[in-house]
Legacy VTK file of the C-alpha trace (Angstrom):
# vtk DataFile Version 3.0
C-alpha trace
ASCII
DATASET POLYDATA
POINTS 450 float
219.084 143.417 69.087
221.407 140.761 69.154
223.660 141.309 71.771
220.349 141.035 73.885
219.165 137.954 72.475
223.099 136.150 72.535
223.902 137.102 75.867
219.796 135.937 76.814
220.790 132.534 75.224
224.420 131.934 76.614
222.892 132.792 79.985
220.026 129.711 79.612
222.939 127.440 78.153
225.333 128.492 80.838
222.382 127.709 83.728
222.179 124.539 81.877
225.741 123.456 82.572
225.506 124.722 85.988
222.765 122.271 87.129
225.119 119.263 85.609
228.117 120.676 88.415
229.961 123.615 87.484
231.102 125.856 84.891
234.125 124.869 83.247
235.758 126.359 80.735
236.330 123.842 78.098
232.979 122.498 78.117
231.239 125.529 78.083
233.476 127.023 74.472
232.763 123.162 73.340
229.254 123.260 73.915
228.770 126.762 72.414
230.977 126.143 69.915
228.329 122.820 68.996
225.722 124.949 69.668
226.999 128.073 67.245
227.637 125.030 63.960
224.197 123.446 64.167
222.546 126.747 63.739
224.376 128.001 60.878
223.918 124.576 59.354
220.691 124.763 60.202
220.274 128.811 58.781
222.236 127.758 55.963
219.430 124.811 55.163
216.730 126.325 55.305
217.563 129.564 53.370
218.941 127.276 50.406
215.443 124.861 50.226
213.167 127.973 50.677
215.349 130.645 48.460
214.390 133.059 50.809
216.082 136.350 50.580
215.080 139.138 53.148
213.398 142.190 51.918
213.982 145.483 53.602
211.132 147.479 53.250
211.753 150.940 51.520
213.036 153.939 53.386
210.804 156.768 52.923
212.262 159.786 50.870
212.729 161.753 54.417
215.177 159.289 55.600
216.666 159.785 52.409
217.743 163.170 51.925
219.530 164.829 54.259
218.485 167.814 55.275
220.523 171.067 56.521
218.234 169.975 60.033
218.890 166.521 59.428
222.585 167.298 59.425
222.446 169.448 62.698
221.017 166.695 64.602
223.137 164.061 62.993
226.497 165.735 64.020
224.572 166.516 67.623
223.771 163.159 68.264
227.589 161.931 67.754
228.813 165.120 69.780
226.104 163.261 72.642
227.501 159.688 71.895
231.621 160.546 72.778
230.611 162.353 75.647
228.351 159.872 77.040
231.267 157.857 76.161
233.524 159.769 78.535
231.405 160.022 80.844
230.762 156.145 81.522
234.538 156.084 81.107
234.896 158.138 83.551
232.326 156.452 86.059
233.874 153.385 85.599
237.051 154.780 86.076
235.797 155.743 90.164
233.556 152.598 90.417
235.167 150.166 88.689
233.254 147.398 90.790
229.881 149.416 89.358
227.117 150.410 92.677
226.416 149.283 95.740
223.825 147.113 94.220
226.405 145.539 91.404
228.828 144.097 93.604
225.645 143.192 96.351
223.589 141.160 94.305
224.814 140.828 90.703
228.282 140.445 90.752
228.437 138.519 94.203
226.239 135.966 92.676
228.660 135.852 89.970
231.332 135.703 91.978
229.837 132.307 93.682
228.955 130.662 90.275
232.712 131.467 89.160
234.647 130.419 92.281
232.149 127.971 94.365
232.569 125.657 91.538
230.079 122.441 92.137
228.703 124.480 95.705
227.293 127.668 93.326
224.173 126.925 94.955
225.466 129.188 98.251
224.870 132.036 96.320
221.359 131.326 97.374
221.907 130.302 101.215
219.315 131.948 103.232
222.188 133.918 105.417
222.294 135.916 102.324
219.007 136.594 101.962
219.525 140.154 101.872
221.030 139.849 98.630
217.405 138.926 97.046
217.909 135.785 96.220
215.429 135.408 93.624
216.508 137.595 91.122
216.603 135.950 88.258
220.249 135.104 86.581
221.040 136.447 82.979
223.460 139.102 84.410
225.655 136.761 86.959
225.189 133.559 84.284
227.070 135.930 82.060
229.430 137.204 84.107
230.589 134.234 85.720
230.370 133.126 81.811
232.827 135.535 80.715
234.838 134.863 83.777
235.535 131.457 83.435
236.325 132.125 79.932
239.305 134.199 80.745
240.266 132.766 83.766
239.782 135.196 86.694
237.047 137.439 87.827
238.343 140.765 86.441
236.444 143.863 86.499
236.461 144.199 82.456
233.551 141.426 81.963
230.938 143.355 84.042
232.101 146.302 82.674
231.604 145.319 79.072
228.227 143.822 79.870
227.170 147.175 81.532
228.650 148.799 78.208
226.687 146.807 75.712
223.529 146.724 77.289
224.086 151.056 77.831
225.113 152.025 74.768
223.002 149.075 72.719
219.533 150.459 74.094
220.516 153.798 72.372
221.662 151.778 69.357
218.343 149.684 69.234
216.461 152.782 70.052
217.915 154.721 66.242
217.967 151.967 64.224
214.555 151.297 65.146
213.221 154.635 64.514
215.234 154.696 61.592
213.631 152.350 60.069
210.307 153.751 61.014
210.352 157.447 61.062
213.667 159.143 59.363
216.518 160.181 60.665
215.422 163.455 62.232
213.513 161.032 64.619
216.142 158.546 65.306
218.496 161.128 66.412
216.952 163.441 68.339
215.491 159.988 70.061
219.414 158.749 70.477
220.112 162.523 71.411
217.771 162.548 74.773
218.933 158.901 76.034
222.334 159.875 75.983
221.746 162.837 77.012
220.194 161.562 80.181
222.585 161.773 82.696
220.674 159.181 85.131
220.635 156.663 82.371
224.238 156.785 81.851
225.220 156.576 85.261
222.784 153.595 86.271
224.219 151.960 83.313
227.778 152.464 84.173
227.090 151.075 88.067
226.249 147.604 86.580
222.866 146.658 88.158
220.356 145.210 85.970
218.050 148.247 85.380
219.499 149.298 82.141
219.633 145.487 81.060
216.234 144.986 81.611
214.897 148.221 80.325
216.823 146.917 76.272
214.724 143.504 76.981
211.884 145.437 77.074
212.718 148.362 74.182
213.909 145.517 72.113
210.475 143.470 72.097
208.562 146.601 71.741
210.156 147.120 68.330
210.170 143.954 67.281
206.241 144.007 67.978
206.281 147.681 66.200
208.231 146.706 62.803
206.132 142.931 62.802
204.308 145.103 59.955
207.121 146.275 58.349
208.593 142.712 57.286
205.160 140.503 56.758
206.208 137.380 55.758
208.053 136.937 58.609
205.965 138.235 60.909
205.220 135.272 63.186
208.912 134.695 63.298
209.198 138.293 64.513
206.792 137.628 67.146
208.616 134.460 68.192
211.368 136.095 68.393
209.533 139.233 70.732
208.574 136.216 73.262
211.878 135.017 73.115
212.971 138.957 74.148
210.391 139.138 76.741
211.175 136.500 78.525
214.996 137.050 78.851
213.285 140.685 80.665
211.978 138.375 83.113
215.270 136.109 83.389
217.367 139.575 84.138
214.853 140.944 86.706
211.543 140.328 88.556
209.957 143.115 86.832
210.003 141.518 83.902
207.398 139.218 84.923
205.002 142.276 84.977
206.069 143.190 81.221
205.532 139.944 79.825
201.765 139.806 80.568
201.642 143.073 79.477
202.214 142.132 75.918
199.559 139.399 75.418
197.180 142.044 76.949
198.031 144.823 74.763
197.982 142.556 71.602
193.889 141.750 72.789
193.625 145.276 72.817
194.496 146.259 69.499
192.852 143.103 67.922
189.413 144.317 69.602
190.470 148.025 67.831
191.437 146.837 64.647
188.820 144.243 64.376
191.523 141.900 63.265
191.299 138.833 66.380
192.380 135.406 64.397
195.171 137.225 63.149
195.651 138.704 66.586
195.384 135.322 68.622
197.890 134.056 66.093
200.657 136.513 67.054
199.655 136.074 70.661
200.537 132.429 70.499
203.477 132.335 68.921
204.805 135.108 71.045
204.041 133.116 74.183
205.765 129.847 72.370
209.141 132.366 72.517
208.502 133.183 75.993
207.687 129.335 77.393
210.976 128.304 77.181
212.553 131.019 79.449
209.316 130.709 81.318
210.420 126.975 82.715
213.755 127.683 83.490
212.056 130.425 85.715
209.812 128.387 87.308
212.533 125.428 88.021
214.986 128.259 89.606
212.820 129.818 92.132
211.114 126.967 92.450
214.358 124.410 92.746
217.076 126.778 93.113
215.550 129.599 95.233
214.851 128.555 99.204
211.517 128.682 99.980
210.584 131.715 102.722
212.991 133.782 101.377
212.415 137.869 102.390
213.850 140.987 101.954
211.854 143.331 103.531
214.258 146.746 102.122
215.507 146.046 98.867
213.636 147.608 95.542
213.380 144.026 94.240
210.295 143.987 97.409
208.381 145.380 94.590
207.385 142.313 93.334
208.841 139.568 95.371
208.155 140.698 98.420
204.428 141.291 97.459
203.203 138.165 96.918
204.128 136.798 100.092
201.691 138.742 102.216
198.426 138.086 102.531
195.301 138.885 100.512
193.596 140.693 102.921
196.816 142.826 103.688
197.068 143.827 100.016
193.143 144.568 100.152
193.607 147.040 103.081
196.905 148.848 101.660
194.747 149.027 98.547
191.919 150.718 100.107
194.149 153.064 102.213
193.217 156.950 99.811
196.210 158.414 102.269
198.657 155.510 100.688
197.622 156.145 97.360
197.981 160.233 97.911
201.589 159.868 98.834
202.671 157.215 96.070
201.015 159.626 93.349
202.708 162.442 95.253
206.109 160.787 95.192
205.404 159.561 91.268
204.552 163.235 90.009
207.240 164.918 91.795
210.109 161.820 90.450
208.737 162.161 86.665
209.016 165.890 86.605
212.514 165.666 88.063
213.390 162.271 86.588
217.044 161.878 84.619
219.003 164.366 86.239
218.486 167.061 83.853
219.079 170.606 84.751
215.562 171.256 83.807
212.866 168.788 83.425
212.446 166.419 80.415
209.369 165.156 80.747
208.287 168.654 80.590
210.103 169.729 77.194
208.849 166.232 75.696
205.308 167.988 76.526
205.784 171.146 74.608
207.424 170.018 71.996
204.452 167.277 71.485
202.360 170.279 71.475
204.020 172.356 68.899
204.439 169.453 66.383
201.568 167.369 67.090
200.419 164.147 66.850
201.751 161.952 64.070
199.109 162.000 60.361
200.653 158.332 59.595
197.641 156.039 59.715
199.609 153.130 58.994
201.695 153.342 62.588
197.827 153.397 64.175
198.263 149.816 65.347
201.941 150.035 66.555
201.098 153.519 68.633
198.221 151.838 70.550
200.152 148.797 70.951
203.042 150.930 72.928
201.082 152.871 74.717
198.628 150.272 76.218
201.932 148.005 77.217
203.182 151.227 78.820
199.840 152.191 80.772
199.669 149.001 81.714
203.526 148.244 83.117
202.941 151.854 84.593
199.991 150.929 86.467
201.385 147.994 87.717
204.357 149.768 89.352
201.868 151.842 91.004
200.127 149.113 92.499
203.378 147.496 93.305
204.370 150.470 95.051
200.310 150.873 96.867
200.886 146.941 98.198
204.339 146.959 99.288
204.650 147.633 103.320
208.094 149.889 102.986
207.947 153.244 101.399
210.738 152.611 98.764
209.043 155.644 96.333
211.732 158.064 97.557
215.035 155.870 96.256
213.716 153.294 93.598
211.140 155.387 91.423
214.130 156.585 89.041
215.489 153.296 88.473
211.994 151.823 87.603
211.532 154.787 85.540
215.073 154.575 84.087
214.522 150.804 83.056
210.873 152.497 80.974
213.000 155.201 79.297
214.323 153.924 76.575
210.678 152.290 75.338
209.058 155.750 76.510
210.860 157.524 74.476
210.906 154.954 71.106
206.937 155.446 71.756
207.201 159.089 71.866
209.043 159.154 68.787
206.547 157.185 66.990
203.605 159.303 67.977
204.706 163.464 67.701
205.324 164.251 64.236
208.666 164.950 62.258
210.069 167.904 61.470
209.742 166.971 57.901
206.117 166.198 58.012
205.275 169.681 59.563
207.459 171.335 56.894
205.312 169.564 54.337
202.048 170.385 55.913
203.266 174.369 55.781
204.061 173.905 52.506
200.838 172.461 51.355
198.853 175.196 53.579
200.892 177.976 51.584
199.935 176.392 48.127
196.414 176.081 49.246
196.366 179.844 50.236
198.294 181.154 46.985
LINES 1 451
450 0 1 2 3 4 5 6 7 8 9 10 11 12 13 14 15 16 17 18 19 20 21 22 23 24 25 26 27 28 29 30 31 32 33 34 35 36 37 38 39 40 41 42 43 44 45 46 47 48 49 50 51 52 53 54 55 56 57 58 59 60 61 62 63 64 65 66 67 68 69 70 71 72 73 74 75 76 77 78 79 80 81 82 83 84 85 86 87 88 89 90 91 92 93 94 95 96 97 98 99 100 101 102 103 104 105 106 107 108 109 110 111 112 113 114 115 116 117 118 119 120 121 122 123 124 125 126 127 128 129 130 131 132 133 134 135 136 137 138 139 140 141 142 143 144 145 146 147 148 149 150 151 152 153 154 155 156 157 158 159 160 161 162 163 164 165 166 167 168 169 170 171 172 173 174 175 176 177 178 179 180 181 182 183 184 185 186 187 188 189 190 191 192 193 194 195 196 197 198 199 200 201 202 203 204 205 206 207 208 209 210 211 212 213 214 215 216 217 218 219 220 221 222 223 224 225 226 227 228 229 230 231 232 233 234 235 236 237 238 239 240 241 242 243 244 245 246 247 248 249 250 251 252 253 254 255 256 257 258 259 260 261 262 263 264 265 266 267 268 269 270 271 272 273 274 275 276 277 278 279 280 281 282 283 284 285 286 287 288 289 290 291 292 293 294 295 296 297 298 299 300 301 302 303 304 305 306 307 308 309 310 311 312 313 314 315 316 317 318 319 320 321 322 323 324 325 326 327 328 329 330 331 332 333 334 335 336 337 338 339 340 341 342 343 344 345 346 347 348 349 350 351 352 353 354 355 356 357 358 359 360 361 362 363 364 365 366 367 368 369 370 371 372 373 374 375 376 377 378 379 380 381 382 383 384 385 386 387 388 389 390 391 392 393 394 395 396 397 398 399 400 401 402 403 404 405 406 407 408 409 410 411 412 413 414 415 416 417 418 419 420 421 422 423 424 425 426 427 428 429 430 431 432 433 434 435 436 437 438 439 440 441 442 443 444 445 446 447 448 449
């Protein structure tokens, strides 16, 4: 989780030093370098007045021992992790510069904050307003970042990013579920995101899908072990905010997922008949967000040109939208054919999605069905809590797609359902039962019958 939250942070402080001219290399490892002593002073202070020591909560006993399954999957899962391995290696090896998209948007932006010096700001000239200019800059911030750092714009710094941000969404994804539901879960969980092919590849072309997709994993489970570690739990949802908003300062979609989360916290306070503690989370998981929230609002509002359009790109998802008028987005709403061919295109991209030889989705279905649903009441809270923020960032790509004039269904619906994988699949781990817990119902059955 922290290689999202660092990189989240050195891209605000390196926006920061933009707006005063230009990134330069001594100020920036000064001011980080500042930056890095006052917190550990100020980690160090607190922990020594409050003698606090972090408790882990216990393991359960299935998490424990290891299992002749258990060891199967294990060895699997690492068999999964070098190839994947080789495989990004090996994409990187033919793309070095990543996709079309990468050295379009992302890395060209980069490329302008790194070399323009004090003119940066003609990354966002409207003659390259093809290049959606208001995507949001976590990815080129850190880039440039890493850049100026070593003195030229070599291909290794985007390449690194694209490998931390890959391979840490399957790393959050295990340790998360390891926590929560044994070993067998993490995995088989780490087993099917590697095993993705899509995933790998998007990762290894260096857009900001993958990126954005461990914003959003890693502040659904920080909101799903909140439980797990109580007396910090406001801290944990702090620090969720803090994760949500960096989605929204590495991609415009992330301004869909962060409302998301305030909405699906009202929703399981009005199930769990638990609302002031509810409203309390909800607050200070928007007090982590705010801060992101205003540098958004300054840079498209100060950085971005006003008028700016990009009638093709996927990014018209959600910045195009808002620029047409009400009564146009009534009409395309209202339009059954238009909603007929987006669920049309949606069906027929999640049956096929990932680049399996067979489809996913599909196998995640039957093998939900043969292990059912999950008998731990105590996860009741965190299931409904990832599958309402699901539903809900689901539905709003749907409606994106209803209100957008293009058609861009037949080449973006992968990478908006790439950058809901890795949380889709955390969820589905959380709600279809171990292999363990079946075992021990047989067991109990074949007691109960002797």
């Amino acid at each position: 989780m922290s290689i999202g939250i660092g990189l989240g942070i050195s891209s605000c402080l390196s926006f920061f030093l933009l707006l005063g001219g230009a990134l330069v290399r001594e100020q920036l490892l000064i001011t980080e370098s500042l930056l890095f002593i006052i917190l550990v002073i100020c980690f160090l202070y607190r922990s020594r007045a409050r003698k606090e020591r972090i408790v882990v909560p216990g393991v359960s006993p299935q998490s424990i021992a290891i299992s002749g399954t258990q060891k199967v999957i294990c060895i699997s899962f690492l068999i999964t992790l070098a190839l994947s391995l080789m495989i990004f290696a090996a994409l990187t090896w033919e793309n070095p510069h990543g996709g079309n998209d990468a050295f379009a948007i992302w890395n060209l932006r980069a490329r302008f904050l790194f070399r323009a010096e004090s003119y940066w700001t003609d990354a966002f000239s409207k003659h390259l307003s093809w290049s959606n200019l208001d995507y949001p800059l976590l990815i080129p911030t850190n880039v440039a970042r890493g850049w100026v750092i070593v003195g030229n714009d070599t291909v290794a710094i985007p390449i690194f990013l694209a490998l931390l941000f890959t391979f840490g969404t399957v790393g959050l994804t295990v340790s998360g579920l390891l926590i929560l539901r044994g070993k067998t879960q993490a995995f088989l969980a780490g087993s099917i995101l590697l095993g993705t092919p899509f995933f790998v590849q998007l990762g290894a072309s260096q857009v900001a899908d993958v990126p954005l997709g461990f914003f959003f994993l890693s502040t659904l489970v920080l909101l799903s072990l909140r439980k797990q570690f109580t007396p910090y739990e406001y801290r944990i949802m702090f620090l969720a905010g803090l994760s949500a908003g960096f989605s929204a300062w590495t991609k415009n979609e992330g301004l869909l997922f962060l409302p998301s989360i305030p909405l699906s916290l009202f929703v399981v306070a009005f199930a769990c008949g638990e609302k002031k503690a509810y409203l309390k989370q909800i607050g200070y998981f928007l007090l982590g967000a705010l801060p992101i929230l205003v540098i958004i609002i300054f840079f498209k509002t100060q950085i971005v040109p006003a008028n700016v359009s990009n009638p093709t790109g996927s990014g018209a998802l959600f910045s195009e939208v808002t620029a047409h008028p009400t009564s146009a987005i009534l009409i395309r709403l209202s339009y059954l054919a238009r909603h007929l061919a987006v669920l049309t295109a949606l069906q027929r991209e999640i049956r096929n999605f990932g680049g399996w030889p067979f489809s996913m989705p599909v196998m995640l279905v039957f093998y939900l069905l043969v292990l059912g649903l999950t008998i731990n009441a105590k996860f009741k809270e965190e299931v409904v809590l990832l599958v309402t923020t699901l539903s809900l960032m689901f539905v709003g790509y749907y409606l994106a797609y209803i209100v957008e004039p293009h058609d861009l269904t037949h080449y973006s619906v992968n990478r908006v359902l790439t950058q809901l994988w890795g949380s889709a699949i955390f969820a589905y781990f959380m709600i279809v039962r171990t292999i363990e817990e079946v075992s021990t119902i047989k067991e109990t059955q074949i007691a109960s019958n002797t």
